[in-house]
LOKE-478414 format. One line per field, with one value per residue: x, y, z of N, C-alpha, C in turn. Coordinates in steps of 0.02 Angstrom, whole numbers, always signed. Layout:
% LOKE-478414
n.px <- (X / ...)
n.py <- (Y / ...)
n.pz <- (Z / ...)
ca.px <- (X / ...)
ca.py <- (Y / ...)
ca.pz <- (Z / ...)
c.px <- (X / ...)
c.py <- (Y / ...)
c.pz <- (Z / ...)
This chain:
% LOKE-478414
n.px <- (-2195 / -2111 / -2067 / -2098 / -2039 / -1886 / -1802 / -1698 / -1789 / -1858 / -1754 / -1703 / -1814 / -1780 / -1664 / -1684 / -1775 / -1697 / -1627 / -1680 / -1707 / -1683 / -1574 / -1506 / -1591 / -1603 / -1442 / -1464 / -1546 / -1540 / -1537 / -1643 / -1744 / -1706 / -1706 / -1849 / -1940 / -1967 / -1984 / -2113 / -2181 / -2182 / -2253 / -2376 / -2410 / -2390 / -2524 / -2624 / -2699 / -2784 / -2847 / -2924 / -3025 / -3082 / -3147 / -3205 / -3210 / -3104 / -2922 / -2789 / -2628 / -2474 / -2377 / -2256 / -2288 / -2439 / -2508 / -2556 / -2463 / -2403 / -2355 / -2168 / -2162 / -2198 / -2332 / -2308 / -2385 / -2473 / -2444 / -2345 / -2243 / -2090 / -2021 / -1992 / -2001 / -2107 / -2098 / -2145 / -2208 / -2347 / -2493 / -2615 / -2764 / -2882 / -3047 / -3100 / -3190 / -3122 / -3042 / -2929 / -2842 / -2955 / -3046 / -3150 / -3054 / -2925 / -2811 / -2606 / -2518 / -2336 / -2207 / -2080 / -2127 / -2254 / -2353 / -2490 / -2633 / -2785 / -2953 / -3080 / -3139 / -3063 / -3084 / -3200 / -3258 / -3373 / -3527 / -3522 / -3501 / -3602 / -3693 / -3653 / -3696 / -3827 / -3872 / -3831 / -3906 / -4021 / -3994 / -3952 / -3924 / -3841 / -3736 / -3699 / -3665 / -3567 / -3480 / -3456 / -3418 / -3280 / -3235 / -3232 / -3120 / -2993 / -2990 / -3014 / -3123 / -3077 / -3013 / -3063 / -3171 / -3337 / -3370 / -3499 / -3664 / -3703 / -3764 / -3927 / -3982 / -4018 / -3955 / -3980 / -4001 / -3983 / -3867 / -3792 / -3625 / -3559 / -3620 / -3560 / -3435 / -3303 / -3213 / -3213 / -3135 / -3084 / -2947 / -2807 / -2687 / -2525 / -2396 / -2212 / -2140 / -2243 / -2221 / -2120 / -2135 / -2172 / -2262 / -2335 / -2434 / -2543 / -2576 / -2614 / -2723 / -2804 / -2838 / -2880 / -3009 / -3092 / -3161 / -3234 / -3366 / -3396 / -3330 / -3421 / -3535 / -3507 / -3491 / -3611 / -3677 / -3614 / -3664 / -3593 / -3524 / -3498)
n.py <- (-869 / -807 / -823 / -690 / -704 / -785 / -887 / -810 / -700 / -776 / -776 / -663 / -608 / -710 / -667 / -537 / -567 / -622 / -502 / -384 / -247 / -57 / +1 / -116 / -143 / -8 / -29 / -135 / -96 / -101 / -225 / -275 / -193 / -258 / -393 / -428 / -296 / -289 / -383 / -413 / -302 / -301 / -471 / -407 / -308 / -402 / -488 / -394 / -374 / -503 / -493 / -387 / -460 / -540 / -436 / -277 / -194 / -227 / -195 / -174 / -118 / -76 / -6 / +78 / +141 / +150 / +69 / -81 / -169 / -194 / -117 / -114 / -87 / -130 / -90 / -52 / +19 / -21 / -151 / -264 / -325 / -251 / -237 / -170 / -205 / -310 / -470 / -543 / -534 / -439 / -440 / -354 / -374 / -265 / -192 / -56 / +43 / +14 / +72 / +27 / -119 / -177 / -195 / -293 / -422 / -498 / -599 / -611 / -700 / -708 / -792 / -849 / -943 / -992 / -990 / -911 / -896 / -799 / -733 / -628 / -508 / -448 / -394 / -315 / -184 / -135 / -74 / -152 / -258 / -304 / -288 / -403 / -504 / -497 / -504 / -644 / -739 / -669 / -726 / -848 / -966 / -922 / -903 / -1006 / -1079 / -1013 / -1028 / -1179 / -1202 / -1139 / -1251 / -1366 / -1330 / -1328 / -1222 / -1132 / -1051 / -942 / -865 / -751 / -784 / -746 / -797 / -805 / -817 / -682 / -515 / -490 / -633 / -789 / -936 / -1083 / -1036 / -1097 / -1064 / -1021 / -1041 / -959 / -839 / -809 / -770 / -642 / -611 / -628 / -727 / -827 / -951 / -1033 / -1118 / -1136 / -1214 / -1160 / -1176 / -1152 / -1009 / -990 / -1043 / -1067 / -1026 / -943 / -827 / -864 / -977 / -932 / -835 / -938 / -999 / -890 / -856 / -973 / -888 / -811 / -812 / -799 / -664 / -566 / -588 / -554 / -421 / -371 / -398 / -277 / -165 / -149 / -136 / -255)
n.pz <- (-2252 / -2107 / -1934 / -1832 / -1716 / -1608 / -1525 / -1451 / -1385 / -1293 / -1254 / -1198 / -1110 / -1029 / -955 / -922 / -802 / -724 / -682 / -653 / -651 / -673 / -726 / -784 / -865 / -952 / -1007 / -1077 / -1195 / -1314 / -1362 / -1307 / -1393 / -1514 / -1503 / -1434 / -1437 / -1599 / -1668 / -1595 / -1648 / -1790 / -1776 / -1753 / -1850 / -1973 / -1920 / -1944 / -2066 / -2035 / -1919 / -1952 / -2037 / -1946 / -1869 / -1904 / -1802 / -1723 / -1657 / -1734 / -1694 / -1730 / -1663 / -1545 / -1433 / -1388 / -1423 / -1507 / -1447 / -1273 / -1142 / -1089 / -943 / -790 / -678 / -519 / -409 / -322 / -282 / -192 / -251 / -321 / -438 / -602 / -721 / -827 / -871 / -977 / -1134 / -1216 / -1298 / -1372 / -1477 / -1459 / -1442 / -1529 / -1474 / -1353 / -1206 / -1138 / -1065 / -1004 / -1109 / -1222 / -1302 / -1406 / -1381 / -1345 / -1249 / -1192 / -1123 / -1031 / -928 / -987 / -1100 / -1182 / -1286 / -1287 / -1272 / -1258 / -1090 / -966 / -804 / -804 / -772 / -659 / -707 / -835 / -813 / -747 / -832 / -943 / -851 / -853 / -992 / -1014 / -922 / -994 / -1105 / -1131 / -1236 / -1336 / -1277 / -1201 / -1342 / -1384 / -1299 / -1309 / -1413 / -1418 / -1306 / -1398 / -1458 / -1373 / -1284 / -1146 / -1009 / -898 / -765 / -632 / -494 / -386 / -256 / -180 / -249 / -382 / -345 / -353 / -425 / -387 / -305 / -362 / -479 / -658 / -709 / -661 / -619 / -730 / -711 / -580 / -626 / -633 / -736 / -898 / -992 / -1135 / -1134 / -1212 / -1190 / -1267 / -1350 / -1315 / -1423 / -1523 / -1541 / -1634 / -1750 / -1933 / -1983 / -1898 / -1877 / -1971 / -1893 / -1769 / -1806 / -1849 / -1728 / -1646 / -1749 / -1703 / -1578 / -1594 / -1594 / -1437 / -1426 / -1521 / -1449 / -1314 / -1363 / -1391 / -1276 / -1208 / -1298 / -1383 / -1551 / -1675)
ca.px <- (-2191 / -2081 / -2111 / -2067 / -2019 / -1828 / -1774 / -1689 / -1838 / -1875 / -1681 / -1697 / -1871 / -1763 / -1620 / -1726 / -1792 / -1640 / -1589 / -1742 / -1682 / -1684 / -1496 / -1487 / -1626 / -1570 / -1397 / -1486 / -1608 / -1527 / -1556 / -1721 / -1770 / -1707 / -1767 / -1916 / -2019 / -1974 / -2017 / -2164 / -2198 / -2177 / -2309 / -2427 / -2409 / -2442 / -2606 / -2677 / -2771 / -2835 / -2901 / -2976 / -3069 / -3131 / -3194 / -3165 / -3213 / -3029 / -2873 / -2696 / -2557 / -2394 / -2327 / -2211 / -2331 / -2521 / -2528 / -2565 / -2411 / -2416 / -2264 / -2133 / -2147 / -2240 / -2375 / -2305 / -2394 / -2510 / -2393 / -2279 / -2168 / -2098 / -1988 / -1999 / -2027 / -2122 / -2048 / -2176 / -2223 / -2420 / -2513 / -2674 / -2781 / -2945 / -3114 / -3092 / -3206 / -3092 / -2978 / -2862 / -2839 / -3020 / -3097 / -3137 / -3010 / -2888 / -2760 / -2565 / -2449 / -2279 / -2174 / -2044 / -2167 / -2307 / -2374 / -2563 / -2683 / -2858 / -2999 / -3155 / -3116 / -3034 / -3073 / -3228 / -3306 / -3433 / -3580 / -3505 / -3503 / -3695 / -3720 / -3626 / -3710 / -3887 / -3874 / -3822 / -3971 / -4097 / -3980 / -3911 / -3903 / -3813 / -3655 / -3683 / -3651 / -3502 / -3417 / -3461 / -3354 / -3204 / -3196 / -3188 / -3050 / -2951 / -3009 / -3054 / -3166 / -3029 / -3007 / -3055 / -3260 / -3360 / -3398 / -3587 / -3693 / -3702 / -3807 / -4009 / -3972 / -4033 / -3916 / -4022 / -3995 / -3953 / -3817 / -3736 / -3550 / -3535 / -3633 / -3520 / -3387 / -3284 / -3187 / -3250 / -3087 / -3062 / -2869 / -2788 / -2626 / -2466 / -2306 / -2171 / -2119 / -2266 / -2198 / -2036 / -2155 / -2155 / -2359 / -2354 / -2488 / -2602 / -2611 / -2661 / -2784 / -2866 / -2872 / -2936 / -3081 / -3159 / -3166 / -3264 / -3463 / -3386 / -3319 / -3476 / -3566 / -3479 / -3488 / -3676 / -3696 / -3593 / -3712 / -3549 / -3535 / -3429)
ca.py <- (-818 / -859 / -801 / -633 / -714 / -818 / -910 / -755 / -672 / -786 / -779 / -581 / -620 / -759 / -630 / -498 / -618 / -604 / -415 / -354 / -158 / -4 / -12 / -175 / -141 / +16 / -40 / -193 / -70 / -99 / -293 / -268 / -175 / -303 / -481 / -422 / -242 / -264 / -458 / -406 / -246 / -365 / -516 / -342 / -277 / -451 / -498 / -323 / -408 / -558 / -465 / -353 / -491 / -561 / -399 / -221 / -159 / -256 / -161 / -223 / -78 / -88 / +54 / +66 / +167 / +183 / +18 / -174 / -202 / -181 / -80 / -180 / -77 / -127 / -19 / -87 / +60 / -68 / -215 / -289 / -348 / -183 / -247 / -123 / -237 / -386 / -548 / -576 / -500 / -437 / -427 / -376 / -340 / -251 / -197 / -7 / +91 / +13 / +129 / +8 / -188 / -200 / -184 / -340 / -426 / -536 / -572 / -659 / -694 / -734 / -798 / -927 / -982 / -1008 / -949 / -941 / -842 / -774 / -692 / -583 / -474 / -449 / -361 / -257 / -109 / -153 / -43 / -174 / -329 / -332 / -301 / -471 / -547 / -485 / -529 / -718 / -733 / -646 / -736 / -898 / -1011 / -901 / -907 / -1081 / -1101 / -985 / -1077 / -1236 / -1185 / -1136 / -1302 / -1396 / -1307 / -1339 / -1156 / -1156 / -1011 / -939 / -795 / -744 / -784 / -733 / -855 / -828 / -787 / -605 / -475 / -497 / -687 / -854 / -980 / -1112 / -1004 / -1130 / -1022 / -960 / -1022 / -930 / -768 / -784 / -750 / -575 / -622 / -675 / -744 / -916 / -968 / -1075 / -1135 / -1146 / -1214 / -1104 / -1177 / -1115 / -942 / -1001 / -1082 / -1012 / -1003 / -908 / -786 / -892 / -1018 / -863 / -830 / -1012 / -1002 / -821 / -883 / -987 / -868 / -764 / -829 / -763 / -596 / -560 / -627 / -489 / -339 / -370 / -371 / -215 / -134 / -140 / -155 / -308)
ca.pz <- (-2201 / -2059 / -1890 / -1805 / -1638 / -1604 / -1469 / -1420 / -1388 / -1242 / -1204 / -1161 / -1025 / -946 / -941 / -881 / -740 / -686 / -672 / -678 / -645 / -745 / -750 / -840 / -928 / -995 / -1032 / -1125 / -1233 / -1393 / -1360 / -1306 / -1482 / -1584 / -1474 / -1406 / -1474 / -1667 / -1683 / -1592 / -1700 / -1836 / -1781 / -1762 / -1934 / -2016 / -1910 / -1970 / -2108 / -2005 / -1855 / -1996 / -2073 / -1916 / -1857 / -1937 / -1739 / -1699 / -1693 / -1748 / -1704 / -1724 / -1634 / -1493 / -1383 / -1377 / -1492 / -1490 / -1397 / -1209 / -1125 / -1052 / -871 / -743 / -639 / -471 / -357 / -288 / -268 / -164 / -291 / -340 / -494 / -618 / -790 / -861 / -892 / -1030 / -1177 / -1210 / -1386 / -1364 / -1512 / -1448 / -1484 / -1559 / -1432 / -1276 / -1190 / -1112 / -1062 / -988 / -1167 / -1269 / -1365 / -1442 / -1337 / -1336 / -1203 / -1212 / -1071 / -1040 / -873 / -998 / -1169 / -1238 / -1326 / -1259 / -1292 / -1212 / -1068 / -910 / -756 / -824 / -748 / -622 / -765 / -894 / -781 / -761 / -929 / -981 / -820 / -862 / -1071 / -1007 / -890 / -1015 / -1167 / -1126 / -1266 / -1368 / -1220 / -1210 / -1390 / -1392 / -1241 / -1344 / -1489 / -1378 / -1301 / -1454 / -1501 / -1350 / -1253 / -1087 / -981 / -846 / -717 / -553 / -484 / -339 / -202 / -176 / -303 / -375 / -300 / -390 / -442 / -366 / -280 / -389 / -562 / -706 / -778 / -590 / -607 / -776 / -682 / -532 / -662 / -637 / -789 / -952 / -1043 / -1128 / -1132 / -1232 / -1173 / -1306 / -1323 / -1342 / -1482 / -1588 / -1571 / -1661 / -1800 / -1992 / -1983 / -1832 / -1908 / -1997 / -1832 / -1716 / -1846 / -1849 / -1670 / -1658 / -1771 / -1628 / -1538 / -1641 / -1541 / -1383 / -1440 / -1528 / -1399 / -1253 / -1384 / -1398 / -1211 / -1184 / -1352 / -1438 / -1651 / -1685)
c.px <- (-2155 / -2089 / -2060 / -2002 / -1942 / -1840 / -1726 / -1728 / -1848 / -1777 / -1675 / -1748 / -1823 / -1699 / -1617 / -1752 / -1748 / -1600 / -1649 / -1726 / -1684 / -1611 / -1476 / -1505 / -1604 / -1506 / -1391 / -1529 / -1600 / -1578 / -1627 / -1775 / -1774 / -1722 / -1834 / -1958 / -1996 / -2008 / -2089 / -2208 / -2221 / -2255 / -2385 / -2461 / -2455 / -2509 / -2639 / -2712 / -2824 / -2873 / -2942 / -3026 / -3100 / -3212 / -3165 / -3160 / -3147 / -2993 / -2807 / -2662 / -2514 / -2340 / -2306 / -2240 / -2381 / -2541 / -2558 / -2530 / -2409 / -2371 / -2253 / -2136 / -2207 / -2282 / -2365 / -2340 / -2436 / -2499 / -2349 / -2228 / -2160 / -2045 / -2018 / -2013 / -2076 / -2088 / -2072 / -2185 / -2315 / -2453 / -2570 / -2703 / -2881 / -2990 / -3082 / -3111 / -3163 / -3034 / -2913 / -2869 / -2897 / -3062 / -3098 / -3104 / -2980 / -2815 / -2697 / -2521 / -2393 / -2229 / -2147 / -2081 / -2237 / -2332 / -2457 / -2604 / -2767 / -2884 / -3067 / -3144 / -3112 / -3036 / -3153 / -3236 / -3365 / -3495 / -3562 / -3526 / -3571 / -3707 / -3719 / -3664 / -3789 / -3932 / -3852 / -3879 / -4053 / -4062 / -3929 / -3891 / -3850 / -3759 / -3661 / -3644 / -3578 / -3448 / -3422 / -3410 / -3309 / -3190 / -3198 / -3146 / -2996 / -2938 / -3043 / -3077 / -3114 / -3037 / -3039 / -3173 / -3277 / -3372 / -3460 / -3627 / -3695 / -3752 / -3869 / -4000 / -3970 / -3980 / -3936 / -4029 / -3951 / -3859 / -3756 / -3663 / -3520 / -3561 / -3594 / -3439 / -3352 / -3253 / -3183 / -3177 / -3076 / -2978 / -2865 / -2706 / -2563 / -2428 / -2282 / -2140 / -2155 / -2262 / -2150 / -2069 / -2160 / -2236 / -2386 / -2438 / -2550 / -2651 / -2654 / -2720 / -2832 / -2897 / -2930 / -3009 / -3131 / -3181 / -3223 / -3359 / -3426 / -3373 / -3374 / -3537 / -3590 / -3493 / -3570 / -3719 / -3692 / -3633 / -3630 / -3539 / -3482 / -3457)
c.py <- (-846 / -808 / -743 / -650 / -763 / -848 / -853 / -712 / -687 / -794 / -713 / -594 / -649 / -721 / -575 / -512 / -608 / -570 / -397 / -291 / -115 / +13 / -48 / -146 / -66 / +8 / -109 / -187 / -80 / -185 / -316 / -250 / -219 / -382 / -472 / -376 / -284 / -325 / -457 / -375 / -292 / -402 / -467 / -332 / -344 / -487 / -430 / -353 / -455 / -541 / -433 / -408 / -532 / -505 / -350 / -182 / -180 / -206 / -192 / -164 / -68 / -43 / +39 / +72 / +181 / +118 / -30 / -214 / -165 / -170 / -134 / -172 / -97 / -82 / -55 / -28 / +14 / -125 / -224 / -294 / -265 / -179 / -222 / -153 / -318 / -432 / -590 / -498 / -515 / -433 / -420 / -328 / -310 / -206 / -97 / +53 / +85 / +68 / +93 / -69 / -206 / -197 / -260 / -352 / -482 / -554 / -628 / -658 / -739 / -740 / -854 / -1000 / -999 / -966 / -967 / -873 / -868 / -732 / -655 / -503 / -489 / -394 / -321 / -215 / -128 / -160 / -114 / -258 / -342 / -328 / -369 / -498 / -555 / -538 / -617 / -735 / -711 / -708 / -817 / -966 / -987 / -936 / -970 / -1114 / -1079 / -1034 / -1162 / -1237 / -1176 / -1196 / -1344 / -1393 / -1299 / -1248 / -1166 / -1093 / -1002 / -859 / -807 / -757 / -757 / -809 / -864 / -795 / -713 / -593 / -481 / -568 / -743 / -889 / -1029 / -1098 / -1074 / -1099 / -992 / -967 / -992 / -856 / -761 / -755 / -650 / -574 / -644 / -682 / -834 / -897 / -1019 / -1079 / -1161 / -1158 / -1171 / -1108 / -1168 / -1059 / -936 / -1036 / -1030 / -1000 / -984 / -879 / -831 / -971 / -981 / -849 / -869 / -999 / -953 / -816 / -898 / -947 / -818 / -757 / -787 / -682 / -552 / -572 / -555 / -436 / -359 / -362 / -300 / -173 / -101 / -138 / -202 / -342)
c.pz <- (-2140 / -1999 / -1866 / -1753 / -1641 / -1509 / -1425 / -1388 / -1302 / -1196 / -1162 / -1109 / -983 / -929 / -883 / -803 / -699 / -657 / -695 / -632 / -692 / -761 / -796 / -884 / -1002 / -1016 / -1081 / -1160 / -1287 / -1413 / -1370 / -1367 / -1518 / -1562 / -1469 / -1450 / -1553 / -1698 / -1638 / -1628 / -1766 / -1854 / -1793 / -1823 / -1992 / -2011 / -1908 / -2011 / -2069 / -1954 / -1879 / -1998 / -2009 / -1881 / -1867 / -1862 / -1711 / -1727 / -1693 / -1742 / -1702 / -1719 / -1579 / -1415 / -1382 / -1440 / -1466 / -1441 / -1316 / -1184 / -1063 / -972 / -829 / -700 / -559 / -398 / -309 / -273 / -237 / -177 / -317 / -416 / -562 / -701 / -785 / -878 / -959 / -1073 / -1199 / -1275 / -1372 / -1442 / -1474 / -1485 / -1480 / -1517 / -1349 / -1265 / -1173 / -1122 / -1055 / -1037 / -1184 / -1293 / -1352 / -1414 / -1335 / -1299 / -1209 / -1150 / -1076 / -990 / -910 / -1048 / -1185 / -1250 / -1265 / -1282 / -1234 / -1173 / -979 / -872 / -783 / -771 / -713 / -663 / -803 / -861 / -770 / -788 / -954 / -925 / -834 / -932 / -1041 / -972 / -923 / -1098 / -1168 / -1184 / -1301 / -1324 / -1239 / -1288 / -1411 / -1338 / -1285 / -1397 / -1469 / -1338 / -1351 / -1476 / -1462 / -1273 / -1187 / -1021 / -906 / -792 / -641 / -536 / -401 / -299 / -203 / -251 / -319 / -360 / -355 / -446 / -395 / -358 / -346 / -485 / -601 / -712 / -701 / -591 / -667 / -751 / -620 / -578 / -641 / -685 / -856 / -1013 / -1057 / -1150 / -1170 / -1230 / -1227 / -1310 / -1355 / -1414 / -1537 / -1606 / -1613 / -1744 / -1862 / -1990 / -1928 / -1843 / -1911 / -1944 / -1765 / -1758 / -1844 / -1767 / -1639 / -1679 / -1729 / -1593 / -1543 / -1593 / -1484 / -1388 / -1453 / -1479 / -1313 / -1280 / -1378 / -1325 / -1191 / -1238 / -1386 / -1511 / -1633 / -1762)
């Protein structure tokens, strides 16, 4: 099996980087099809089995719009920067009942400033965020054991935290800089050159695996099926 992705792939982002307009970009849409969506479409299609078999609640879709793959435009209404695309490419496979990015899931980024896979979720929902903060506090070995398995394997617990403790939780709490958490994602950092590798698939898969205590872990907080 050899891999979706080329060195072209990351030649169109660092292109993009560069003329990042809807001029270029549409006069560089053909390009864009065949470096970027289709070798993404692609990696999609063939981790449909493996996201199956970790969890049937995972989705793999390999459509253009409303899929796995994450559109190339930016939502700049709330930003400064007002540049109208991504420079990276997004893969997320998530949990089945999520509506958008803030669901659980499986997640790969692709950029020439930095490539890696992750898992959990990002940003929740206030309702959702004391859930996962509550279930760690009433359920802590479990976490512990899940974050245990992601750093063996090179995974490491990332995002954004609160300063003081959260609101009905002890300064003094065992467990407080994993409940000051607003972000429950581990990362694992990649070189670029394993997107260019022929066991693209089946190495996202191994890694994916680990990850498996944590995922399980978050759907069981949120009273998810996984």
């Amino acid at each position: 099996m050899s891999s979706a992705f080329t060195q072209a792939s990351f030649d169109f982002l660092h292109q993009l980087a560069q003329h990042n307009d809807r001029d270029w970009f549409k006069a560089h849409q053909t390009q864009y099809e065949t470096q970027v969506r289709t070798p993404a479409l692609a990696f999609i299609q063939e981790m449909q089995p493996h996201i199956l078999a970790l969890s049937p609640r995972l989705t793999a879709v390999p459509k253009k719009i409303g899929g796995s793959l994450m559109r190339p435009q930016r939502d700049s209404r709330f930003s400064k920067d007002k540049t109208p695309y991504k420079t990276n490419v997004g893969i997320q496979f998530r949990h089945f009942q999520g509506k958008d990015v803030h669901a659980p899931g499986l997640y790969l980024h692709i950029a020439n400033d930095g490539c890696f896979l992750a898992a959990g979720i990002w940003h929740p929902e206030s309702k959702a965020l004391n859930a996962i903060r509550s279930c760690i506090d009433e359920n802590p070995n479990a976490y512990r054991k899940a974050i245990a398995e992601l750093g063996r394997h090179g995974f490491e617990m990332s995002g954004d935290s609160l300063i003081r403790p959260p609101k009905g939780f002890d300064k003094s709490h065992p467990m407080l800089d994993e409940l000051k958490r607003k972000d429950f994602i581990a990362v694992k950092n990649i070189d670029p050159a394993t997107l260019l590798r022929a066991d693209l698939v089946d190495y996202c898969s191994r890694q994916f695996r680990h990850c498996n205590g944590l995922m399980a872990y978050l759907c069981f907080a949120l009273e998810l099926d996984y």
